[in-house]
C-alpha positions in Angstrom: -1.1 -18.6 -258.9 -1.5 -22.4 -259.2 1.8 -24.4 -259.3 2.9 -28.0 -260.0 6.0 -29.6 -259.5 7.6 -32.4 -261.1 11.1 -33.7 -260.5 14.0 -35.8 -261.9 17.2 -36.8 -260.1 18.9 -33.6 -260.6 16.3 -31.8 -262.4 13.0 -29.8 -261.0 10.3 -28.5 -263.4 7.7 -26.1 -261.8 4.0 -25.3 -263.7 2.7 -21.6 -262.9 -0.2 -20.7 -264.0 -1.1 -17.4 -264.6 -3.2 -14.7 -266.1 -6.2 -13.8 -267.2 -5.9 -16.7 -269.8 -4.2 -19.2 -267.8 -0.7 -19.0 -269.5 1.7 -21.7 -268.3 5.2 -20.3 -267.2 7.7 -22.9 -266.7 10.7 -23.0 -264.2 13.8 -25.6 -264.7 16.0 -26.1 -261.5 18.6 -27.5 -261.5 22.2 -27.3 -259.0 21.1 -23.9 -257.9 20.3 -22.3 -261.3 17.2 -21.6 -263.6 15.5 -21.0 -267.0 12.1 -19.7 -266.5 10.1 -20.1 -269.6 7.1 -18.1 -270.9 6.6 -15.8 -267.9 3.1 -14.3 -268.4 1.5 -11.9 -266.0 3.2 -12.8 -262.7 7.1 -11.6 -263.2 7.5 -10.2 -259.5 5.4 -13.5 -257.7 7.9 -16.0 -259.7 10.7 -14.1 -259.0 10.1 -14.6 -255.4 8.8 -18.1 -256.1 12.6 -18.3 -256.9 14.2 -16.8 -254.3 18.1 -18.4 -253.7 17.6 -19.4 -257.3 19.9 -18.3 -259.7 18.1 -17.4 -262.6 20.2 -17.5 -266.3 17.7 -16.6 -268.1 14.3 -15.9 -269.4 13.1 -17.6 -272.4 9.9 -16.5 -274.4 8.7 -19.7 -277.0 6.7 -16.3 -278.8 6.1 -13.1 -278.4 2.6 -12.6 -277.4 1.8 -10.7 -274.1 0.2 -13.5 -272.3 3.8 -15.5 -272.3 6.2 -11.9 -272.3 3.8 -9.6 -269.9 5.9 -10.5 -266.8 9.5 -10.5 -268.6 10.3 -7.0 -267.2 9.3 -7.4 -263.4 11.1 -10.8 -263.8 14.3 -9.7 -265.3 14.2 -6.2 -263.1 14.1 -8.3 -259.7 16.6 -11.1 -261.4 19.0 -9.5 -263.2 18.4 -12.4 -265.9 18.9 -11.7 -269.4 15.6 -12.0 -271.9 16.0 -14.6 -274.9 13.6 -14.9 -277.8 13.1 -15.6 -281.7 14.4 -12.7 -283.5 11.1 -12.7 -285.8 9.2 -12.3 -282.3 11.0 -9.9 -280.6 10.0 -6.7 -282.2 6.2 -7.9 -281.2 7.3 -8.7 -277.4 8.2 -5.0 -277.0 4.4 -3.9 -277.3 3.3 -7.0 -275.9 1.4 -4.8 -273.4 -0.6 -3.3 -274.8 -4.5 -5.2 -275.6 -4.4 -7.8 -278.4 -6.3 -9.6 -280.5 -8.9 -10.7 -277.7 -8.5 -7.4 -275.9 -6.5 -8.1 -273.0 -3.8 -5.7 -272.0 -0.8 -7.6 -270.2 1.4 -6.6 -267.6 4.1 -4.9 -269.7 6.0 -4.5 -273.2 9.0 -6.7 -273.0 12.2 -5.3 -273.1 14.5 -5.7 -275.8 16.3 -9.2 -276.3 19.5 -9.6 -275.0 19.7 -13.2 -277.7 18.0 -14.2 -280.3 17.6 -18.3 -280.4 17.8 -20.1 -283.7 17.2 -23.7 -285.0 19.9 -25.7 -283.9 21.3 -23.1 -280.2 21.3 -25.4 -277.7 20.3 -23.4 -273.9 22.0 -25.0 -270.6 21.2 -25.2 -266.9 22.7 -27.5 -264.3 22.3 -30.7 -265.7 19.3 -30.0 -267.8 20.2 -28.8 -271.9 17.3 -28.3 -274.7 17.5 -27.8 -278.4 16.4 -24.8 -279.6 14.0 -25.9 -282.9 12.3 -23.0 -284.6 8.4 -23.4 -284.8 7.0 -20.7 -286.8 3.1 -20.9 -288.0 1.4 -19.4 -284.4 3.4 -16.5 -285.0 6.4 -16.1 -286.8 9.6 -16.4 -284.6 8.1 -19.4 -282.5 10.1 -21.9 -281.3 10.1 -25.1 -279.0 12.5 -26.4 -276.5 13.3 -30.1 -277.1 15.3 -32.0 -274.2 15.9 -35.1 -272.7 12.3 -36.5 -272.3 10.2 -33.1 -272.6 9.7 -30.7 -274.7 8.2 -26.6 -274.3 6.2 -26.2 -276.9 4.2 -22.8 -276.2 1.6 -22.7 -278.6 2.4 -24.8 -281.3 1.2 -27.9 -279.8 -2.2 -28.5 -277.4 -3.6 -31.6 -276.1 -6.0 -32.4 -279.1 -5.1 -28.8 -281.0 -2.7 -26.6 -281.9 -2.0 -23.1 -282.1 -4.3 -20.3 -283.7 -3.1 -18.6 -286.8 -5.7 -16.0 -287.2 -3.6 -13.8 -285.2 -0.9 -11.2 -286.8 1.7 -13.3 -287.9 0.3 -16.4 -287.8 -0.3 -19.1 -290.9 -1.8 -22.0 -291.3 0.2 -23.5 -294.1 3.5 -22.4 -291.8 2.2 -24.0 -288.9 1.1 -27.3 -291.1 4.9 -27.3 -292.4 6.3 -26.8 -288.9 4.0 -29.9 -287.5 5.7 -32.2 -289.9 9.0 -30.9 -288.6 8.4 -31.9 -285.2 6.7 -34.8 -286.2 10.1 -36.3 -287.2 12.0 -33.8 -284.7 9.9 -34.8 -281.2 10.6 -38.8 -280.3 7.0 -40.2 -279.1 8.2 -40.6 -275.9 8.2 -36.8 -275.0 6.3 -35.6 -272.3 4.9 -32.1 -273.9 4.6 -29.0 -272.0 2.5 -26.6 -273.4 1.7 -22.8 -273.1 -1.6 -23.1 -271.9 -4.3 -26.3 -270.7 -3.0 -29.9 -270.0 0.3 -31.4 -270.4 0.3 -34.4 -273.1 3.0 -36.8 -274.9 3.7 -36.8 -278.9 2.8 -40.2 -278.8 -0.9 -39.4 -277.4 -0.7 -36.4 -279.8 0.3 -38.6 -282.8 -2.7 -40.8 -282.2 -5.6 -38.5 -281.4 -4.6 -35.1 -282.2 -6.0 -34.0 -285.8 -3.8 -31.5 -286.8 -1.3 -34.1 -286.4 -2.9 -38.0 -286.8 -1.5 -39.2 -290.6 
């Protein structure tokens, strides 16, 4: 499980990547506590990744098994309550079993203990994000928009976006979203997404076709 680390005063973000399709799972430190976003296959190995970490919670940006497969060895070792788009959670729980490209993930999810809607704002140490719902991937995704950086699953890609082909997905949702965030993500943003490189809006706003216009 590869890892990068990148850190502000009083904030840490950790990059692990995992699974058979390279998911990105996300970690936010900060004082002692900690989101972790998008935990794929590898629930138990970030768990003890965190160890003397409080975690808060765990946060799912959609429900497909290769960013919900490790919720429940996650939230059995941490004790952290699971957090998701209401439209996505039903899909989470049978997140396990193969999908679309045949790959069978670590487990269903449990059953949310929140559902996160446009406009909740989540909280740790010093770090908050916006919850902005991003439907078009699948239908109950959403991104996390804070200071400088946003988590943007699999709405967004360096160069791409998000396949709609899936059950769930649309391509005239996700167009409608894109336009949302155009106005909703400042340029500036560092994005963070569920799987390959990290990008900015800015870059994305120039290059990126699905957005460019």
């Amino acid at each position: 499980m590869a890892e990068q680390t990148s850190e502000t005063p009083a904030v840490e973000i950790r990059r692990y990547v995992v699974g058979p399709i390279e998911t990105n799972c996300y970690a936010v430190v900060s004082r002692g506590h900690a989101i972790v976003i998008d935990p794929g296959a590898a629930g138990a190995e970030i768990a003890r990744e965190l160890e003397g970490v409080h975690v808060d919670a765990i946060i799912a940006t959609h429900g497909h098994g290769d960013h919900v497969g490790g919720v429940k060895a996650l939230a059995d070792a941490t004790g952290a309550p699971f957090w998701i788009g209401e439209p996505d959670a039903e899909r989470a729980t049978h997140s396990g079993s193969p999908g679309s490209l045949g790959i069978a993930y670590d487990d269903d999810a449990p059953m949310a203990d929140r559902f996160l809607s446009e406009g909740d704002l989540v909280t740790v140490g010093d770090a908050s994000f916006e919850v902005i719902e991003a439907p078009g991937h699948t239908e109950g995704g959403i991104v996390l928009l804070g200071e400088g950086v946003a988590f943007v699953g699999d709405t967004i890609f360096k160069g791409a976006v998000g396949r709609t082909d899936f059950a769930g997905g649309s391509a005239e949702v996700l167009a409608a979203t894109l336009r949302r965030l155009k106005d909703r993500i400042p340029p500036e943003t560092v994005l963070l997404p569920g799987h390959d490189e990290t990008t900015t809006m800015a870059a994305e706003l120039r290059t990126n076709p699905y957005l460019v216009g």
